[in-house]
C-alpha positions in Angstrom: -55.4 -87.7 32.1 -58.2 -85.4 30.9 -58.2 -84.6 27.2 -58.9 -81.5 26.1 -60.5 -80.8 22.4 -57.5 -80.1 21.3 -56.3 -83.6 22.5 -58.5 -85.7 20.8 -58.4 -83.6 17.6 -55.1 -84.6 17.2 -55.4 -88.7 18.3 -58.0 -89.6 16.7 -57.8 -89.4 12.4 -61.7 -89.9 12.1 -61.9 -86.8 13.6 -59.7 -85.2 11.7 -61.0 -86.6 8.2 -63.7 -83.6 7.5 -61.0 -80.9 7.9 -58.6 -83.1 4.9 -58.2 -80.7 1.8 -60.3 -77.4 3.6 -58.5 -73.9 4.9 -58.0 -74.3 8.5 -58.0 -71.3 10.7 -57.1 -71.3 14.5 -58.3 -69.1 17.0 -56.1 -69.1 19.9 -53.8 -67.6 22.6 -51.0 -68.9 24.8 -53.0 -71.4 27.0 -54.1 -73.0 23.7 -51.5 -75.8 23.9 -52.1 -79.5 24.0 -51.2 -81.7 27.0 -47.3 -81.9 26.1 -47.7 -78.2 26.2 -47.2 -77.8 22.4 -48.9 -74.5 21.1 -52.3 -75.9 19.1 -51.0 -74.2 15.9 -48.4 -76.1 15.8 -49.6 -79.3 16.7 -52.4 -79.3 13.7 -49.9 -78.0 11.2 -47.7 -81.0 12.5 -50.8 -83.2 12.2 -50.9 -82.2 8.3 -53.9 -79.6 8.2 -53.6 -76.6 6.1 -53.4 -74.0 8.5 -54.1 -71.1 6.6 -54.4 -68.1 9.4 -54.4 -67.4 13.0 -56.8 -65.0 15.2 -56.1 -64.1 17.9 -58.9 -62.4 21.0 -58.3 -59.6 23.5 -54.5 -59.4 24.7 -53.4 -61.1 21.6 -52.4 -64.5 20.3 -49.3 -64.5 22.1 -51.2 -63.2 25.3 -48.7 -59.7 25.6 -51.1 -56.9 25.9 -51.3 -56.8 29.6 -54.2 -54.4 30.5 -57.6 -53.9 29.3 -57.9 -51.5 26.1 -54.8 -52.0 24.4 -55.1 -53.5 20.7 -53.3 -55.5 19.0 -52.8 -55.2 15.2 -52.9 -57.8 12.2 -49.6 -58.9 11.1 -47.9 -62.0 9.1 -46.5 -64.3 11.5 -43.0 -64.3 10.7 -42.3 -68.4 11.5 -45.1 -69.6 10.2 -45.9 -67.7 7.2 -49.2 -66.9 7.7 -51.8 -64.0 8.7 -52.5 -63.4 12.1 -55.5 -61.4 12.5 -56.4 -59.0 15.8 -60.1 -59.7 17.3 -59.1 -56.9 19.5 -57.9 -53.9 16.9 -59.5 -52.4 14.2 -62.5 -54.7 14.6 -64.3 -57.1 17.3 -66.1 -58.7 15.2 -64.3 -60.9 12.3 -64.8 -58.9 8.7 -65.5 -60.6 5.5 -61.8 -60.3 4.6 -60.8 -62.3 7.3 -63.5 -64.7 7.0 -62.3 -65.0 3.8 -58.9 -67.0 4.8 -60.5 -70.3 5.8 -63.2 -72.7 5.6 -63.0 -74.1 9.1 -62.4 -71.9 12.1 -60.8 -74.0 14.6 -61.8 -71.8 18.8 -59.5 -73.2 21.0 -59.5 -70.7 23.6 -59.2 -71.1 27.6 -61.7 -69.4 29.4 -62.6 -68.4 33.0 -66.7 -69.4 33.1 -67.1 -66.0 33.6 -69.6 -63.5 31.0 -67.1 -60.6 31.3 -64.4 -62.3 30.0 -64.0 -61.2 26.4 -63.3 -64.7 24.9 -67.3 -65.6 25.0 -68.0 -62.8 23.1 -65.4 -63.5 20.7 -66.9 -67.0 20.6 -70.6 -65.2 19.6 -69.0 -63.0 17.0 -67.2 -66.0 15.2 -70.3 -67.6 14.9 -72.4 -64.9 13.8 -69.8 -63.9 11.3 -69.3 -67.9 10.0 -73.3 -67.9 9.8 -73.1 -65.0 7.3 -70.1 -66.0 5.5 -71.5 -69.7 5.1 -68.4 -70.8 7.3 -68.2 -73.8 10.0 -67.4 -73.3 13.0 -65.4 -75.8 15.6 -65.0 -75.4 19.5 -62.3 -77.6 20.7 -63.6 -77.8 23.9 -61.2 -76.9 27.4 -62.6 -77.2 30.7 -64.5 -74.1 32.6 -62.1 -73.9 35.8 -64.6 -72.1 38.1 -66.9 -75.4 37.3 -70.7 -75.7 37.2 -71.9 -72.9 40.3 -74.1 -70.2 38.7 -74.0 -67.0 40.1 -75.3 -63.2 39.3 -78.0 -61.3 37.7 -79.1 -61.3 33.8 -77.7 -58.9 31.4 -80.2 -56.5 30.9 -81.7 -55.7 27.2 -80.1 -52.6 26.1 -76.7 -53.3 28.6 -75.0 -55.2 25.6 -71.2 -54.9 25.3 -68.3 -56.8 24.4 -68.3 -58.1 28.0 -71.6 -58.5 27.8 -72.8 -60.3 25.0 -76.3 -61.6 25.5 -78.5 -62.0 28.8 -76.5 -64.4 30.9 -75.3 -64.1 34.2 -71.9 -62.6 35.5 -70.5 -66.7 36.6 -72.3 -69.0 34.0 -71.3 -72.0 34.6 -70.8 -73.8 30.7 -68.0 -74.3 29.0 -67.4 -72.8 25.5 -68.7 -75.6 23.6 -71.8 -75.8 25.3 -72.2 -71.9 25.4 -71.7 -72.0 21.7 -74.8 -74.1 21.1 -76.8 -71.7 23.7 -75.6 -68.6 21.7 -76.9 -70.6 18.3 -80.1 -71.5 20.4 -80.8 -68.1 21.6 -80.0 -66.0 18.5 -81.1 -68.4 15.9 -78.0 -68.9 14.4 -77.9 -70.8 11.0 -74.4 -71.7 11.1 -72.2 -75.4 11.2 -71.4 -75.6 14.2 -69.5 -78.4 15.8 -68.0 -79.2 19.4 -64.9 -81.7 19.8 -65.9 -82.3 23.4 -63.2 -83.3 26.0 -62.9 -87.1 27.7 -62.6 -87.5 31.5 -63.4 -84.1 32.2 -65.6 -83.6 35.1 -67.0 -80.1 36.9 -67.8 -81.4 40.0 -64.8 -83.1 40.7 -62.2 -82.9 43.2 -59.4 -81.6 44.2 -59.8 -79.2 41.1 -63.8 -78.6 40.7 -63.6 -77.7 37.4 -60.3 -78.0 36.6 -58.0 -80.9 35.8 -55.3 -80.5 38.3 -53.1 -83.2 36.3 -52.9 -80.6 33.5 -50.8 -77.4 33.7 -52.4 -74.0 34.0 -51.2 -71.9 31.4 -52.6 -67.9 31.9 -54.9 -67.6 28.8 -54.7 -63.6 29.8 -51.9 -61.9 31.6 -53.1 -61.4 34.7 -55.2 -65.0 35.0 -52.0 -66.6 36.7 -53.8 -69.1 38.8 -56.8 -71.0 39.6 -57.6 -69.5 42.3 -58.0 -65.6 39.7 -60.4 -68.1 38.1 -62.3 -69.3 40.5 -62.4 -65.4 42.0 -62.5 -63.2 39.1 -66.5 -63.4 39.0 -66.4 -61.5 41.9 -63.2 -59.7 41.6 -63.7 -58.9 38.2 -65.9 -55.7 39.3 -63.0 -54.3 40.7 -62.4 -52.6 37.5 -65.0 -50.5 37.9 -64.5 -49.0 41.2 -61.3 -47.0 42.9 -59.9 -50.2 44.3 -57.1 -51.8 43.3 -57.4 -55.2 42.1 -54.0 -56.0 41.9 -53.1 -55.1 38.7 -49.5 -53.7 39.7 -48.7 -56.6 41.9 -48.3 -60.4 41.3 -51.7 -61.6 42.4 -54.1 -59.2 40.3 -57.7 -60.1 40.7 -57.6 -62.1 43.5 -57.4 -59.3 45.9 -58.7 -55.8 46.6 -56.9 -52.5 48.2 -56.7 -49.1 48.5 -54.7 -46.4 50.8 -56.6 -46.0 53.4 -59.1 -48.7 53.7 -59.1 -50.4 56.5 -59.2 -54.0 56.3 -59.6 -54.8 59.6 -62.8 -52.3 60.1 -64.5 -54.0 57.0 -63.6 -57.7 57.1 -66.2 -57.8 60.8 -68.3 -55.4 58.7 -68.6 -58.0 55.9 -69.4 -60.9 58.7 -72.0 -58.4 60.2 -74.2 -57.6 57.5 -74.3 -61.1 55.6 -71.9 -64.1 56.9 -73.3 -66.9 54.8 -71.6 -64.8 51.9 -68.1 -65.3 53.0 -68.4 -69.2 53.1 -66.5 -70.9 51.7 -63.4 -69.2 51.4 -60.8 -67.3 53.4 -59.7 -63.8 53.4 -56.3 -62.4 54.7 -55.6 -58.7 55.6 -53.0 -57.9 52.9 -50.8 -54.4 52.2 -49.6 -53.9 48.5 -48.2 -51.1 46.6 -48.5 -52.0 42.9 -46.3 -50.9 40.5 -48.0 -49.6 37.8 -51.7 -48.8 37.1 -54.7 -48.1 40.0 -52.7 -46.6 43.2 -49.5 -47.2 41.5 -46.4 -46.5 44.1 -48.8 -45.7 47.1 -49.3 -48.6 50.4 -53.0 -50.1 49.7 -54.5 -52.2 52.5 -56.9 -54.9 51.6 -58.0 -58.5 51.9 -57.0 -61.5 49.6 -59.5 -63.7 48.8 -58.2 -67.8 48.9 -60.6 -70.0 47.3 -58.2 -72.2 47.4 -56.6 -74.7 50.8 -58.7 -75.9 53.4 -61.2 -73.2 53.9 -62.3 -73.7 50.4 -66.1 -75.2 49.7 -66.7 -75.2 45.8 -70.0 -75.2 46.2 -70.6 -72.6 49.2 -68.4 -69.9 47.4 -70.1 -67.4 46.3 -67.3 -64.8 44.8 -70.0 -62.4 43.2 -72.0 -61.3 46.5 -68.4 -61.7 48.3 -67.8 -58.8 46.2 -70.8 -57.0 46.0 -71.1 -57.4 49.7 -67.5 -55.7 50.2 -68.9 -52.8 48.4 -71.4 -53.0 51.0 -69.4 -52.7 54.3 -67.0 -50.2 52.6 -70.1 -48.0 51.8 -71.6 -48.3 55.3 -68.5 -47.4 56.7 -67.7 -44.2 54.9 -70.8 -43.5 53.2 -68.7 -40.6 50.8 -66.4 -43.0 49.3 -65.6 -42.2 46.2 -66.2 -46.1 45.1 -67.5 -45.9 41.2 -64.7 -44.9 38.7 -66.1 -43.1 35.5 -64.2 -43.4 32.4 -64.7 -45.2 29.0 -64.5 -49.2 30.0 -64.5 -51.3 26.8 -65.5 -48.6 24.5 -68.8 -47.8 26.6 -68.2 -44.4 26.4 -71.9 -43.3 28.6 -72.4 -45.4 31.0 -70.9 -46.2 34.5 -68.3 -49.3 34.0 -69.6 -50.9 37.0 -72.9 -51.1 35.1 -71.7 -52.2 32.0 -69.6 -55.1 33.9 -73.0 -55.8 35.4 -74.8 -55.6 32.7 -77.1 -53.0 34.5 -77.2 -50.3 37.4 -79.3 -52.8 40.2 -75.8 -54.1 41.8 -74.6 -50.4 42.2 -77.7 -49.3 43.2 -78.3 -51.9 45.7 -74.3 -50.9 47.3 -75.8 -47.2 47.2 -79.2 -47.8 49.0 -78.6 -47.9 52.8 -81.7 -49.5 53.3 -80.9 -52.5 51.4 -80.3 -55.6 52.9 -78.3 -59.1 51.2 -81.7 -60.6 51.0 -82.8 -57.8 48.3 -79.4 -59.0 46.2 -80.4 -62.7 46.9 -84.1 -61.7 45.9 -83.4 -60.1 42.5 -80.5 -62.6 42.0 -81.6 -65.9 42.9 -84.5 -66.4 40.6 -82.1 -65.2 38.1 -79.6 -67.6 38.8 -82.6 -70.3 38.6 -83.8 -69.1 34.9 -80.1 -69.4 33.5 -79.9 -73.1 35.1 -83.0 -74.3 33.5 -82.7 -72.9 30.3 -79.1 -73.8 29.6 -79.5 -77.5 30.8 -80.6 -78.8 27.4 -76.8 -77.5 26.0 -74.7 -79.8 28.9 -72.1 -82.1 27.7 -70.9 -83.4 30.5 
């Protein structure tokens, strides 16, 4: 079985030995649990460390806070006795006070390989806050379930957000440890910093490619209920800026897309028509929802559902971000006023477009909106891109 951080953590005492007699603080959420599905917190405080406080990122340490935007607030945890501190409240970033409650900061959190997800962020903001507070720093290492495959343009300077948190691309392809010791690389971090890496864990590995398929999945965000969200959401992710539905509603939320009135069957030959090497790799499958709450809520959407997952699925020939970006594409050349880009306030970015800031810049949108432009433009801007993130991020590998 593949150990996670976590895992080994708790086997091995030499491990173990430097956190004897410091403050321990955990940052977690429901997935962090070790292989006999015991909660992380738990299991160190059972191991004998002083487990002095809890944080806990977006959606909350108990994972409730189902959509984007909704805080959470610090509180004592009732059971254990101890603080629980919000990363997604008041603040982002971790504030002197609650820096204050620990030596050793313990990030044990699951995460989907993928920039916009808020937990690598998180990761950056611990750091930078330990670095000033003269803190160490721990990542208890999980696996990245979409695996090694790098895909989407840099962050651009200036595009910098909470899902955007330095110039990466949208599907980067490192697991937390190893993006920790990039983000000390690249921002010239002075902090101790240390990774508890996992043992048999390998990215390129079937059935799971990426993920251990002996070990349960455990949502480490409401709607991340399965590996194939994971291995999707780079793509599906940009849903959120746009009029479609991406499931939120329904029980499959980002691993689809829908709307009344589209018409799945016009854009699916659309799709294969303007850049089939795109859709390898995958299957899709003409769905109808009506989601229950949020986009569309109580209207019949029509759609596809992406399956990166079963027989059709090539780990290496998916390519979820242009699968996206190219879906745009067909659904602009078929009804070229479609109202496709939703404007309002997406993770406190409060004047600009929330496609962009998922992007991390306008060129995606702009290349949906150009009628001119062709998937080789994409690949062109893209693919170098891609290339630059590969190379520089190789010295940080760890397995």
């Amino acid at each position: 079985m593949t150990l996670f951080g976590i895992d080994r953590l708790l086997a091995d005492p030499d491990l173990r030995r430097p956190l004897e007699g410091r403050r321990v603080a955990l940052v977690g959420h429901p997935a962090s649990v070790t292989a006999d599905l015991t909660h992380s917190i738990d299991a160190l405080m059972t191991a004998g460390l002083n487990v002095t406080a809890a944080f806990g990122p977006q959606h909350g340490l108990r994972g409730d806070k189902q959509d984007n935007m909704v805080e959470t607030a610090d509180e004592t945890d009732a059971r254990l006795g101890i603080p629980v501190f919000s990363l997604y409240g008041e603040v982002r970033r971790p504030s002197g006070q609650m820096m204050s409650a620990a030596d050793v900061f313990l990030f044990d959190l699951q995460d989907l390989g993928c920039r916009i997800y808020t937990f690598v962020t998180t990761l950056l903001y611990l750091l930078e806050a330990a670095a000033e507070a003269g803190k160490e720093v721990w990542v208890l290492d999980r696996p990245n379930p979409a695996g090694r495959p790098v895909e989407g343009t840099i962050l651009e300077p200036g595009w910098e957000s909470f899902v955007g948190a330095g110039p990466m691309p949208m599907r980067h392809g490192l697991t937390m440890g190893e993006m920790g010791q990039w983000f000390i690389e690249h921002f010239k971090l002075d902090v101790a910093y240390r990774v508890i890496t996992m043992d048999g864990w390998s990215p390129d590995a079937a059935p799971g490619f990426g993920w251990p398929t002996e070990r349960i999945w455990i949502n480490p965000s409401p709607n991340a209920a399965t590996l194939n969200m994971a291995r999707a959401y780079a793509g599906t992710v940009m849903l959120e800026g746009t009029t479609l539905s991406e499931g939120r509603g329904t029980t499959r939320a980002l691993e689809l897309f829908a709307a009344p009135g589209l018409d799945a069957r016009a854009l699916q030959p659309e799709m294969e028509r303007l850049a089939p090497h795109w859709l390898k790799g995958c299957a899709l499958r003409e769905i109808f929802i009506e989601p229950t709450f949020h986009k569309h809520a109580r209207k019949l959407c029509s759609g596809l559902f992406i399956h990166a997952e079963g027989p059709a699925y090539n780990h290496h020939a998916f390519r979820p971000w242009r699968l996206q970006a190219l879906a745009f594409k067909a659904i602009r050349n078929l009804s070229p006023d479609y109202d496709l880009w939703r404007d309002f306030p997406y993770e406190y970015e409060f004047d600009k477009l929330a496609i962009d800031v998922i992007n991390g810049g306008s060129s995606l949108r702009a290349w949906v909106d150009d009628r001119a432009a062709e998937a080789g433009d994409l690949d062109g801007r893209a693919g170098p891109e891609e290339a630059a993130w590969l190379e520089a991020v190789r010295p940080h590998l760890l397995y």
